[in-house]
BAMIDREN-640856 format. One record per residue: residue number from 1; y, x, z of N, C-alpha, C, CB in turn; residue in three letters. Coordinates in nm, 4 decimals. Each point is the difference from the previous one (the first is absolute). Glycine has a CB too. Example, Ala and Ser with C-alpha at 12.3 -4.5 7.8 and 13.67 -1.06 7.14 Angstrom:
> 1, -0.5690, 1.3190, 0.7800, 0.1190, -0.0890, 0.0000, 0.1200, 0.0900, 0.0000, -0.1173, -0.1892, 0.1246, ALA .
> 2, 0.2223, 0.1542, -0.1966, 0.1190, 0.0820, 0.0060, 0.1090, -0.0770, 0.0730, -0.0628, 0.1184, -0.2145, SER .
//
This chain:
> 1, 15.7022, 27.1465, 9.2439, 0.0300, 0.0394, -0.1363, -0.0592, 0.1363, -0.0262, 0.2106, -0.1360, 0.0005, UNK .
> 2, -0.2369, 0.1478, -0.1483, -0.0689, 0.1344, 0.0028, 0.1155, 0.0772, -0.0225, -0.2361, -0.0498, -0.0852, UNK .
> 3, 0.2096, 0.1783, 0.1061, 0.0950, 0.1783, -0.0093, 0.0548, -0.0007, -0.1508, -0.1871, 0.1828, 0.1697, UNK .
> 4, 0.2844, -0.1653, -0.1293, 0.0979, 0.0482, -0.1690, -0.0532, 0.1089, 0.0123, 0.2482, -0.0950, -0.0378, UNK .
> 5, -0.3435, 0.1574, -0.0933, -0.0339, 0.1311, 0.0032, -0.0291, 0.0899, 0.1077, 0.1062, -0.0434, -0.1595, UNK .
> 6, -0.2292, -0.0592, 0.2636, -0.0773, 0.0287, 0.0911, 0.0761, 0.0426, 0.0906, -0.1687, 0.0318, -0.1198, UNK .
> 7, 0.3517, -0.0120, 0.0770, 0.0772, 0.0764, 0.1607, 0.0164, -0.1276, 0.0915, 0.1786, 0.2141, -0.1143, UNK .
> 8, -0.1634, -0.1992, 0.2445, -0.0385, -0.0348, 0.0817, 0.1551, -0.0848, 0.0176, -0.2240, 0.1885, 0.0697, UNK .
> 9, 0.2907, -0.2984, -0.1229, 0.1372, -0.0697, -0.0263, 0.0073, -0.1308, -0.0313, 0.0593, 0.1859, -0.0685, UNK .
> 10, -0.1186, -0.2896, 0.1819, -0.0110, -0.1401, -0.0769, 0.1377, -0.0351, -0.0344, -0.2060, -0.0894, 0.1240, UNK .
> 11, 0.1846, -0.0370, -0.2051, 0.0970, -0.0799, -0.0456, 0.1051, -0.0233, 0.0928, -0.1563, -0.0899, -0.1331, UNK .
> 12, 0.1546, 0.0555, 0.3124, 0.0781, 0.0174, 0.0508, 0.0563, 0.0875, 0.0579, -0.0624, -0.1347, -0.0262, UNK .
> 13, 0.0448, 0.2750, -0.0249, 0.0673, 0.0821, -0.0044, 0.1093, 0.0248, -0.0827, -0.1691, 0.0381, 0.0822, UNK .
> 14, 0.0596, -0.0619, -0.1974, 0.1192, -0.0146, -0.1284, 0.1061, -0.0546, -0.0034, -0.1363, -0.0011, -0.0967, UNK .
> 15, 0.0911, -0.1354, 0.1510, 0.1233, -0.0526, 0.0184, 0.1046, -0.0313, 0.0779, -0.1117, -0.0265, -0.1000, UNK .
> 16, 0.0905, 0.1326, 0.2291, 0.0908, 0.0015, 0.1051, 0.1060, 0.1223, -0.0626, -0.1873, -0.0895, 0.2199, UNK .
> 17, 0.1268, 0.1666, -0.2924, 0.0986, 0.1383, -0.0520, 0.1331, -0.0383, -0.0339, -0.1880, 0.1167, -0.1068, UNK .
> 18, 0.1705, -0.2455, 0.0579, 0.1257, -0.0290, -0.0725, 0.1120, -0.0437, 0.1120, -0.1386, -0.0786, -0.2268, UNK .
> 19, 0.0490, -0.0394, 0.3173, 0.0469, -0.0324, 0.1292, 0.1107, 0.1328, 0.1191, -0.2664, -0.1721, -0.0529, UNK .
> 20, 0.1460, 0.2579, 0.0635, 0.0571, 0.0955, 0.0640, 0.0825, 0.0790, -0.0730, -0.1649, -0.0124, 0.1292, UNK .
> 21, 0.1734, 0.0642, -0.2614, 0.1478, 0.0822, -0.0693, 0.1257, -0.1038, 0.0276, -0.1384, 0.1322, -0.2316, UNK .
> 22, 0.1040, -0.2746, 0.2061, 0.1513, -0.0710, -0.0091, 0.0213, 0.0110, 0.1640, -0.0142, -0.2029, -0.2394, UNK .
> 23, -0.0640, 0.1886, 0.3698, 0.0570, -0.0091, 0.1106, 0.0510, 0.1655, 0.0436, -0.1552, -0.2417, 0.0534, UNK .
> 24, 0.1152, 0.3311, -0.1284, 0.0614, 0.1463, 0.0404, 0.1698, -0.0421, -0.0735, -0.2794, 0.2142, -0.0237, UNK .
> 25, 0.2413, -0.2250, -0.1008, 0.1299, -0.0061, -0.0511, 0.0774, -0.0866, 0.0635, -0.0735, 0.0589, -0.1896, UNK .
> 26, 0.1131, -0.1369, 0.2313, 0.0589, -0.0672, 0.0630, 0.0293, 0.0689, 0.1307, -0.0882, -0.1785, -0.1304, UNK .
> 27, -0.0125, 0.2173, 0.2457, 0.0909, 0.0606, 0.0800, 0.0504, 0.1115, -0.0419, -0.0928, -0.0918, 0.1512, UNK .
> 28, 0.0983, 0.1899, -0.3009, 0.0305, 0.0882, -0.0022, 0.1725, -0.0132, -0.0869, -0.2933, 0.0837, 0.0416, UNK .
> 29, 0.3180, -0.2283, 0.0056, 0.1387, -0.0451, -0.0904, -0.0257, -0.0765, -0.1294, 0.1119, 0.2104, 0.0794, UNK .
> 30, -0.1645, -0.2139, -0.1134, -0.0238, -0.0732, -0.1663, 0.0207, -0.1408, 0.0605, -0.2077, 0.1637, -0.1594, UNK .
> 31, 0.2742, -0.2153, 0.0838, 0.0050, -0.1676, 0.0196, -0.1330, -0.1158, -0.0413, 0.2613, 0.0692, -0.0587, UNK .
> 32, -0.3275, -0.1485, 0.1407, -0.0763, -0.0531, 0.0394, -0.0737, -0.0211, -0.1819, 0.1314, -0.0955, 0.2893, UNK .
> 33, -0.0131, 0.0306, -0.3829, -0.0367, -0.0092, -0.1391, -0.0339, 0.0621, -0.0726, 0.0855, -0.0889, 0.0178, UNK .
> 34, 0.0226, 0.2135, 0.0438, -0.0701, 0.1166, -0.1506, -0.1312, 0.0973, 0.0664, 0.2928, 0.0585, -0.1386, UNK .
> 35, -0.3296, -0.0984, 0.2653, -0.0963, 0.0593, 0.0211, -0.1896, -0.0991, -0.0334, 0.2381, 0.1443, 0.1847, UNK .
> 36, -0.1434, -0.2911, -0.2404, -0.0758, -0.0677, -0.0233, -0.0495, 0.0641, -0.1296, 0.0931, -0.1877, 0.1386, UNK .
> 37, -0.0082, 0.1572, -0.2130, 0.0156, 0.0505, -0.1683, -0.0419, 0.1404, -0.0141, 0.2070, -0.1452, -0.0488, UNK .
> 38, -0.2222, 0.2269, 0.1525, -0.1032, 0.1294, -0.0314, -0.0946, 0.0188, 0.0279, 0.1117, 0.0786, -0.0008, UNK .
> 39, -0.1814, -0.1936, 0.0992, -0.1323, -0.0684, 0.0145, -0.0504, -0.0443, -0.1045, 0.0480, -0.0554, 0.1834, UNK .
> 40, -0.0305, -0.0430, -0.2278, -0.0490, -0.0796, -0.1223, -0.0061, 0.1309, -0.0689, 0.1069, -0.2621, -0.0035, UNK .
> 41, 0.0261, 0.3154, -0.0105, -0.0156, 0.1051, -0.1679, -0.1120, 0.0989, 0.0487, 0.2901, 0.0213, -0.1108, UNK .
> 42, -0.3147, 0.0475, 0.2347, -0.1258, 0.0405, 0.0072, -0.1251, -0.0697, -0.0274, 0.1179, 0.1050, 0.1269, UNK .
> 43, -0.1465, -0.1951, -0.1032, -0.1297, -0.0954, -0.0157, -0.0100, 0.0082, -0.1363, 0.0183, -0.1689, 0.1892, UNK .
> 44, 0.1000, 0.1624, -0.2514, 0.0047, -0.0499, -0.1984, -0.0208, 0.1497, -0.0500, 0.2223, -0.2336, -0.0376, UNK .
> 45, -0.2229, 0.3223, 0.1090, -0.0466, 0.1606, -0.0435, -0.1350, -0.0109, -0.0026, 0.1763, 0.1415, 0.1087, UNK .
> 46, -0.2212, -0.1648, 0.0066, -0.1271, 0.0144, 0.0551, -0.0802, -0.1124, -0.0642, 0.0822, 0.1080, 0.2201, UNK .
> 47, -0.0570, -0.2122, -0.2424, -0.1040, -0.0768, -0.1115, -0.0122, 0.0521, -0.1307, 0.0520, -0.1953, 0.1011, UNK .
> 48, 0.0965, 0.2220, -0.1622, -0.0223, 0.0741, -0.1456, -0.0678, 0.1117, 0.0281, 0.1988, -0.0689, -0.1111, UNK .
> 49, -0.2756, 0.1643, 0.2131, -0.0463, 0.1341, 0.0012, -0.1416, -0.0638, -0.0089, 0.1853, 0.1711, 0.1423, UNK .
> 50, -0.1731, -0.2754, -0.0525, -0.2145, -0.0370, -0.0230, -0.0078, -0.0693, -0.0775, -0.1024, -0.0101, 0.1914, UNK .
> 51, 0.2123, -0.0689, -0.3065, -0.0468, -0.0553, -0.1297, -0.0383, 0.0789, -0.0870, 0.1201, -0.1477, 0.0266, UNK .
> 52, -0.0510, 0.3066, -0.0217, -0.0362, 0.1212, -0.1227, -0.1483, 0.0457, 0.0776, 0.2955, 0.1207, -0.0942, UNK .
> 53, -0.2840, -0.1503, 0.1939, -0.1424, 0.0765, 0.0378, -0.1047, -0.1176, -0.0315, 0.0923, 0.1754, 0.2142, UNK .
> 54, -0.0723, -0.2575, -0.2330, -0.1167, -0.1356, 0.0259, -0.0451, 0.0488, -0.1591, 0.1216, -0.2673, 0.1910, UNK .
> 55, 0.0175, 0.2508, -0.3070, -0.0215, 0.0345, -0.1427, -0.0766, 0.0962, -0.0117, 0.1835, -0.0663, -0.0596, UNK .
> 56, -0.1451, 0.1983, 0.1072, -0.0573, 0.1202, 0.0095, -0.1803, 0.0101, -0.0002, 0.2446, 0.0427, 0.1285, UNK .
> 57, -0.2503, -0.1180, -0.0159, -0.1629, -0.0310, 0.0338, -0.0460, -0.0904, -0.0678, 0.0083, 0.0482, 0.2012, UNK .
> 58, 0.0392, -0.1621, -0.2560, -0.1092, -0.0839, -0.0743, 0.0344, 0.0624, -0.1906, 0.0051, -0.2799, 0.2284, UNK .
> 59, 0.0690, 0.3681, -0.2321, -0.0241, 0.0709, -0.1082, -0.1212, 0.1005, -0.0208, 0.2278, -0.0411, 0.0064, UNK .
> 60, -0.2778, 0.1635, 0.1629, -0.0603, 0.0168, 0.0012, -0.1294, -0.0439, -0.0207, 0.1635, 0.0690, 0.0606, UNK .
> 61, -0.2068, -0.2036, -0.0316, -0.0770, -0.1141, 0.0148, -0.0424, -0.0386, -0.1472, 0.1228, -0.0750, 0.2243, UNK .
> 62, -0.0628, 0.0702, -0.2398, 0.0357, -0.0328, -0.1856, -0.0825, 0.0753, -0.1169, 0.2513, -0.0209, 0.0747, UNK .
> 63, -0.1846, 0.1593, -0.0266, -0.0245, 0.1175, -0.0961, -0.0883, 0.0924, 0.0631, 0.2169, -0.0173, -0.1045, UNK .
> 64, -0.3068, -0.0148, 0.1872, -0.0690, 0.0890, 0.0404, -0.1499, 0.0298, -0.0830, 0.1417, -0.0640, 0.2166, UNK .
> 65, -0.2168, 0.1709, -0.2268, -0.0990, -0.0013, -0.0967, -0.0614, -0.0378, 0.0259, 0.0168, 0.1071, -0.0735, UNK .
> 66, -0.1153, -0.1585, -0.0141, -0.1221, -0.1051, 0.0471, -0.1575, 0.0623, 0.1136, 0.0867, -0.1182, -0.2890, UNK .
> 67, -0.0174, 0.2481, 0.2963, -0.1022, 0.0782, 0.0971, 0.0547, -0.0247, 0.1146, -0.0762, 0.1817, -0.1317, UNK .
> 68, 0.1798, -0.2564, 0.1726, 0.0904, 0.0376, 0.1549, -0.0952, -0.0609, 0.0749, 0.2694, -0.0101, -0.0386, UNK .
> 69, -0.2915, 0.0257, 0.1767, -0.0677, -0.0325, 0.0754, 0.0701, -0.1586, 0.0417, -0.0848, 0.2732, 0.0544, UNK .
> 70, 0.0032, -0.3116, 0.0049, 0.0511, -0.1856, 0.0359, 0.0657, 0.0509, 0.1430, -0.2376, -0.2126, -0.1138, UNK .
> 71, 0.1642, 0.3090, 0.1765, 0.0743, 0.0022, 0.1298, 0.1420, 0.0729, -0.0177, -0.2320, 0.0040, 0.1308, UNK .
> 72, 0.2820, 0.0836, -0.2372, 0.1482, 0.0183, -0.0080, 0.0720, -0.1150, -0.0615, -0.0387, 0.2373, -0.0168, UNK .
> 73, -0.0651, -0.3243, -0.1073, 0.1481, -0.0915, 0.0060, -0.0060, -0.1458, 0.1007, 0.0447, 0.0855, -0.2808, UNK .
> 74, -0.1524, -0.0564, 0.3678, 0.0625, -0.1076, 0.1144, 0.0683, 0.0780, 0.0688, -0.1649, -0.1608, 0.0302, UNK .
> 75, 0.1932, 0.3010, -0.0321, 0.0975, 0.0572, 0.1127, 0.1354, -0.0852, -0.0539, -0.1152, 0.2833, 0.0535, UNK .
> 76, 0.1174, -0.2687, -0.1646, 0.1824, -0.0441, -0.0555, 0.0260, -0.1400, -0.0332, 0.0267, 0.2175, -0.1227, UNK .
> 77, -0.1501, -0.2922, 0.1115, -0.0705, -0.1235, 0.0058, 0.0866, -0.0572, 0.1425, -0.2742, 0.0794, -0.1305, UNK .
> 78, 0.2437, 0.0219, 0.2579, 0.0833, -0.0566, 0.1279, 0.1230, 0.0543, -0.0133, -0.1782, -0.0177, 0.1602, UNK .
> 79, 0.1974, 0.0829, -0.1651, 0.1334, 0.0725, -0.0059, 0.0827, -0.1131, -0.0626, -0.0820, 0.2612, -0.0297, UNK .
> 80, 0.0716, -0.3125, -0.1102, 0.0551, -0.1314, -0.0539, 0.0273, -0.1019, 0.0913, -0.1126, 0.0445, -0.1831, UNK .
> 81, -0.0125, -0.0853, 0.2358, -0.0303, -0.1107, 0.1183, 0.1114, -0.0010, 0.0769, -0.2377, 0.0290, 0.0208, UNK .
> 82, 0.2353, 0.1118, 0.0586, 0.0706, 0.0183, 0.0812, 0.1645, -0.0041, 0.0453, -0.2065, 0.0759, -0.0429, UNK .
> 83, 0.2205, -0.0271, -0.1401, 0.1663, 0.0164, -0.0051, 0.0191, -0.1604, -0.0346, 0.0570, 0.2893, -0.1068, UNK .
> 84, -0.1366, -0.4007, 0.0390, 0.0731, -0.0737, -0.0112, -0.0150, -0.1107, 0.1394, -0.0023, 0.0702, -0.2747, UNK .
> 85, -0.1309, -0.0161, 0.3869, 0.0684, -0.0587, 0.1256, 0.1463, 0.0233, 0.0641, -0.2254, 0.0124, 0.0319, UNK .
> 86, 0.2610, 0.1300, -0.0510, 0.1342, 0.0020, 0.0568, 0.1331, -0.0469, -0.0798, -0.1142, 0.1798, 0.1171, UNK .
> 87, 0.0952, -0.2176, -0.2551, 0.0559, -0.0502, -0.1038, 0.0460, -0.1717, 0.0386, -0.1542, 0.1955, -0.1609, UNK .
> 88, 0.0120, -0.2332, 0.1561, 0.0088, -0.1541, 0.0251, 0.0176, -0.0245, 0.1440, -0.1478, -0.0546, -0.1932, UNK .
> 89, 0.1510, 0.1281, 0.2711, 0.0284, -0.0353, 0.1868, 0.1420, 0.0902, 0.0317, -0.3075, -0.0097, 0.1014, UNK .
> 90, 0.3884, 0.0715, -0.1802, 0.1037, 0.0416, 0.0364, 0.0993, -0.0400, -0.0616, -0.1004, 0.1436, 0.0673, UNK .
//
C-alpha cells in the first residue's frame, strides 16, 4: 500500500492501533466491552479526520489556478487516493 502522506505507517498499522489501545485497556481494568466501544469510537474519530482532510484536498484540486503545476495537484491527486485506501480497507 502506498504512505498516508509519505509517513512511513501502512494500513496495518493503522489498524492494529485500535487493536492494541483496547488490549491495554483491558489489562488496565476497563471491561472487555467498553474497551471495545472506545476502539470503534476511536476508528469513527479517525475516519471523520481523513474524510475532512480527503474534502480539504479535493477542494484544493478543485480551486486551484489554472497555472498550478500538474505535479502539485497529483501530489493531492494521491493524497485523495490514499486516504480513501485506508477509508475503504479499514
Amino acid at each position: 500500500m502506498s504512505q498516508l502522506f509519505n509517513l512511513p505507517l501502512p494500513l496495518d498499522s493503522i489498524l492494529k492501533i485500535n487493536e492494541k489501545a483496547m488490549v491495554e485497556q483491558e489489562n488496565d481494568g476497563v471491561a472487555p466491552f467498553e474497551a471495545a466501544v472506545q476502539a470503534i469510537n476511536a476508528h469513527d474519530k479517525m475516519a471523520e479526520m481523513l474524510s475532512n482532510h480527503r474534502a480539504y484536498f479535493e477542494g484544493i484540486i478543485e480551486h486551484a489556478p489554472e497555472d498550478t503545476p500538474v505535479e502539485v495537484l497529483d501530489m493531492y491527486r494521491g493524497f485523495v487516493e490514499q486516504i480513501d485506501e485506508v477509508l475503504n480497507h479499514g
